[in-house]
MARTOR-360358 format. One record per residue (C-alpha): x, y, z; residue in three letters. Coordinates in steps of 0.5 Angstrom, whole numbers, plus 500, padded with zeros to 3 digits. Layout:
<torkes>
XYZALA
...
</torkes>
This chain:
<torkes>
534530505UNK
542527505UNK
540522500UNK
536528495UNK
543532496UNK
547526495UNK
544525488UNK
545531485UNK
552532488UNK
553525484UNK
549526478UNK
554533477UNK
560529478UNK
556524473UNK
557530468UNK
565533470UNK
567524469UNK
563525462UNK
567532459UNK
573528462UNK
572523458UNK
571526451UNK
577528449UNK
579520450UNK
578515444UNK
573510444UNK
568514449UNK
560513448UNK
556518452UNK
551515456UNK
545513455UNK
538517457UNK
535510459UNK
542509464UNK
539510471UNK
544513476UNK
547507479UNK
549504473UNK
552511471UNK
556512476UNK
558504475UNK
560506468UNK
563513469UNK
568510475UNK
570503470UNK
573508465UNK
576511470UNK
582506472UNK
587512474UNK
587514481UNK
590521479UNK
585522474UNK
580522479UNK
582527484UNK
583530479UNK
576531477UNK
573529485UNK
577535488UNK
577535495UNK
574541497UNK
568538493UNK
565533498UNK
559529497UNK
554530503UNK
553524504UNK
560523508UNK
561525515UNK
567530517UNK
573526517UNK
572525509UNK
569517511UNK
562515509UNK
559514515UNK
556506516UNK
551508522UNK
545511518UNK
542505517UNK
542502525UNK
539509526UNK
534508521UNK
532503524UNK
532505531UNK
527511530UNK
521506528UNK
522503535UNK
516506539UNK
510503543UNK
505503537UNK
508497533UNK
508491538UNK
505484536UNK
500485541UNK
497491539UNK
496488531UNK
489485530UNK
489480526UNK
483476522UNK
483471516UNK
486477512UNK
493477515UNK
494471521UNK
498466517UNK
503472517UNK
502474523UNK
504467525UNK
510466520UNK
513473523UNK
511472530UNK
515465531UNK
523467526UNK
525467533UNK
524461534UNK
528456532UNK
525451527UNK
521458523UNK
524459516UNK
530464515UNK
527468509UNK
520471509UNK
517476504UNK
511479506UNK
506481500UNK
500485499UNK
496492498UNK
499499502UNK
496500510UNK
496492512UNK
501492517UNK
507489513UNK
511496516UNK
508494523UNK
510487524UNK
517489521UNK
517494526UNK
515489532UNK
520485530UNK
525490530UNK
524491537UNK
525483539UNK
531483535UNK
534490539UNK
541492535UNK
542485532UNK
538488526UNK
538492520UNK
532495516UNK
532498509UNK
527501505UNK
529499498UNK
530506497UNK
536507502UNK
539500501UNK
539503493UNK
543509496UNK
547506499UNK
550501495UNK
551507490UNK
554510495UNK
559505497UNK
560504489UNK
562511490UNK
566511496UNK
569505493UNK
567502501UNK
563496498UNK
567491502UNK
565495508UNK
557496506UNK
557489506UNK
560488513UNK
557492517UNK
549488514UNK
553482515UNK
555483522UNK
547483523UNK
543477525UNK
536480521UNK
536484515UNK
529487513UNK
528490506UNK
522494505UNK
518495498UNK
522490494UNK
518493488UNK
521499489UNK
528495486UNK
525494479UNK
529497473UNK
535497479UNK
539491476UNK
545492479UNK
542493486UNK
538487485UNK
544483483UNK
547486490UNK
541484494UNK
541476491UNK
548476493UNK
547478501UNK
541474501UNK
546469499UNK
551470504UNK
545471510UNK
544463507UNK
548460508UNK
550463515UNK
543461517UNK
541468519UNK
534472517UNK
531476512UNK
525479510UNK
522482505UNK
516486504UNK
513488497UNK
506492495UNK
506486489UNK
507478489UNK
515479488UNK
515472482UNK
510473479UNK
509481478UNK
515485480UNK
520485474UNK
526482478UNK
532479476UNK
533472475UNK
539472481UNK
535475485UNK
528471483UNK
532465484UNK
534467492UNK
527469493UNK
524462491UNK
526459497UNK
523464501UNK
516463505UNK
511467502UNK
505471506UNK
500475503UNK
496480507UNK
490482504UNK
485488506UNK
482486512UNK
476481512UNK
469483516UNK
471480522UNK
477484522UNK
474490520UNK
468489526UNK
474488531UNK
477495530UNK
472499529UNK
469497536UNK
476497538UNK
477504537UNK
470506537UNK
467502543UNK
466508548UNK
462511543UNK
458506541UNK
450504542UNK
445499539UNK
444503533UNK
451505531UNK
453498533UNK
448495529UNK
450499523UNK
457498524UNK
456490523UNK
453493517UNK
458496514UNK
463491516UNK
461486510UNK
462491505UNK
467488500UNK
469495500UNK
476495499UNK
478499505UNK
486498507UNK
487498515UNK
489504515UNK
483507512UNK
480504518UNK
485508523UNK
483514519UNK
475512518UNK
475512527UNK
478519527UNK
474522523UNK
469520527UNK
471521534UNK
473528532UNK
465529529UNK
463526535UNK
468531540UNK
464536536UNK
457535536UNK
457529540UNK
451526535UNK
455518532UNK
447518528UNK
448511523UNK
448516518UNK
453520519UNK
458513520UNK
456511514UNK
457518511UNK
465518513UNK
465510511UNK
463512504UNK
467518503UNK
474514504UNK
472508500UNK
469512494UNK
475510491UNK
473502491UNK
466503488UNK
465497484UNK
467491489UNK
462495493UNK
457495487UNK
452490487UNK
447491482UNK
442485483UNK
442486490UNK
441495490UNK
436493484UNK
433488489UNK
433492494UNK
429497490UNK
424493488UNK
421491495UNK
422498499UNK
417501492UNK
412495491UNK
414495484UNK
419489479UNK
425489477UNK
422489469UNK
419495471UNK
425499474UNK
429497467UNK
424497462UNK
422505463UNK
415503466UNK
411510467UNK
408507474UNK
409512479UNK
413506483UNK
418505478UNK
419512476UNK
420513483UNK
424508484UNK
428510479UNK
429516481UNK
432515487UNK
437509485UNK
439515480UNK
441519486UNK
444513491UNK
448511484UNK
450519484UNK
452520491UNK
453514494UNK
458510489UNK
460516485UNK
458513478UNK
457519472UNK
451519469UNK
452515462UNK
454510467UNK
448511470UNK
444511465UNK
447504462UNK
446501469UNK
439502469UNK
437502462UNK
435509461UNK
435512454UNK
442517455UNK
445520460UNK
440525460UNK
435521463UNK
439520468UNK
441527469UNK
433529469UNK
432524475UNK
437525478UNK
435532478UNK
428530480UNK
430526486UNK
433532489UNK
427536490UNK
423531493UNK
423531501UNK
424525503UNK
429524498UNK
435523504UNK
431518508UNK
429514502UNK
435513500UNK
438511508UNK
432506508UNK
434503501UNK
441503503UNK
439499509UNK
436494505UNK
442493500UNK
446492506UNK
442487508UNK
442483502UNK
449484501UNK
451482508UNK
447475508UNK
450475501UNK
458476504UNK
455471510UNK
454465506UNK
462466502UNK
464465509UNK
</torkes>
């Protein structure tokens, strides 16, 4: 909220510097584009005379990020840091598996000293690359500093301001280990970038630790500048993918194991080979689910989990699509052939074979039904409304589909084994 209220306090003063200013010869109003950094940069640089500036920047109008004796006020972000310090992010309480051990391992071991100074953390929301910046936190006690990106903008902009950069420099350098959160964040940010190159820089050559974090490979698909890439490169660079199957396995049966028995342990090993696309965090919010339903009614059916797993990866529906394997897996379950399911045949295990696929392709995968219609060759969207519309009054229609489900799982799982 400080932050919020700082900005706009800017942003008017922005406007006070500009009228000011107007009367001048030579003035050129700002640019829309401008973001406020540079503003403030621009606005200040025209501004060389002190009395100028008091006179615009009145005393009684203090910007709220400043503290009572009218001094910017350094400790925020040590207090930023020390409030993720909790017992949830630990290093022992992080699952680790094909997708994120090489930088479980790099992170791990920036005590030690043989280990890289400089590190970067890539990859897709809700993996754990908060986690393990958090875990490290907590080794390092009060000789580190995080930032978001977004905090060290507003700070930076802030002591620009306050004509603090000097002391917003210091108080970072003074820290064995710098940790920046959402480098993709700083994109369009050239200013901040440059400033960031330039303590990199100094963490460096003085043999301290830095490390980023980003939603994006910070080379190749974040647009950086060319400072701040240089630095970067001398960065080991870890990605963190979304979980593989055997991680996917061990947190489900680690948060759900009092819940279990054959038959849902069995589905869940199913469900583990899905390439679905689910982040850790959907998994954490997969397990509550279901632990709250089972609080309820107490009934953890195989069809219920798959249910809960379903509506949180609805979103990843073509990785979790596989139209060789679902139409393979009609074709054994009805006795009929994939000739005849595509082909319009009028044989009545085809029609029905059709008919139910129609309804998993709807309800399950979420496709429209001229995508359903294009997927199993049917004349429009129409046709595939009409079996759709069929397949929900026949009787058996939820066990159908339970059981041709099983079968592609099955296929998908032997499938998703031999890529392994």
């Amino acid at each position: 909220m400080e932050n919020k209220q700082a900005k706009i306090f800017i942003t008017k003063k922005i406007e006070l510097i500009e009228d000011s200013l107007r009367s001048r010869k030579g003035f050129e109003p700002l640019k829309e584009s401008q973001d406020l950094e540079s503003s403030i940069s621009i606005c200040l640089n025209k501004l060389p005379q002190k009395t100028c500036q008091r006179e615009i920047f009145k005393e009684d109008e203090k910007p709220p990020i400043q503290s009572k004796n009218n001094k910017r006020d350094n400790s925020d972000a040590t207090l930023r840091s020390n409030c993720f310090l909790n017992e949830t992010y630990r290093f022992d309480s992080f699952l680790t598996g094909q997708s994120n051990n090489f930088a479980f391992r790099a992170i791990r071991s920036l005590q030690s000293e043989d280990s890289p100074n400089q590190l970067v953390i890539f990859g897709p929301p809700g993996n754990g690359k908060s986690h393990l910046c958090y875990a490290l936190l907590r080794e390092f006690e009060g000789r580190a500093m995080y930032l978001s990106s977004e905090g060290f903008v507003s700070q930076f902009v802030s002591s620009v301001y306050n004509r603090s950069l000097q002391k917003f420099r210091e108080q970072i350098f003074q820290k064995d280990l710098l940790i920046i959160e959402d480098l993709q964040f700083l994109k369009g940010k050239e200013k901040s970038q440059q400033e960031l190159a330039y303590i990199i820089d100094n963490f460096a050559k003085s043999e301290k630790k830095v490390i980023l974090t980003s939603d994006a490979h910070p080379l190749t698909e974040i647009n950086l500048c060319h400072q701040l890439k240089a630095k970067i490169q001398n960065f080991v660079i870890c990605e963190i993918k979304n979980p593989d199957r055997t991680l996917i396995e061990k947190f489900m049966n680690l948060h759900l194991s009092n819940l279990l028995n054959d038959r849902t342990t069995q589905i869940l090993k199913e469900l583990s080979y899905l390439p679905s696309g689910l982040s850790v965090r959907s998994l954490n919010a997969i397990c509550k689910k279901i632990k709250m339903i089972s609080a309820n009614n107490g009934d953890l059916s195989p069809n219920l989990i798959e249910s809960v797993v379903l509506e949180y990866r609805t979103a990843f529906a073509k990785d979790f699509y596989k139209k060789n394997l679902l139409i393979r897996a009609a074709t054994d379950l009805f006795k009929t052939t994939e000739s005849d399911i595509l082909a319009r045949s009028k044989k009545s295990n085809a029609v029905l074979a059709r008919s139910v696929l129609s309804y998993i392709l709807r309800e399950s995968f979420g496709f429209s039904f001229q995508k359903i219609s294009e997927e199993l060759n049917l004349k429009d969207h129409s046709s595939a409304l009409k079996l759709y519309e069929k397949a929900k009054t026949l009787p058996s229609v939820q066990e159908l589909k339970e059981t041709l489900m099983r079968h592609y799982r099955g296929f998908l799982s032997n499938t998703a084994s031999e890529n392994y």
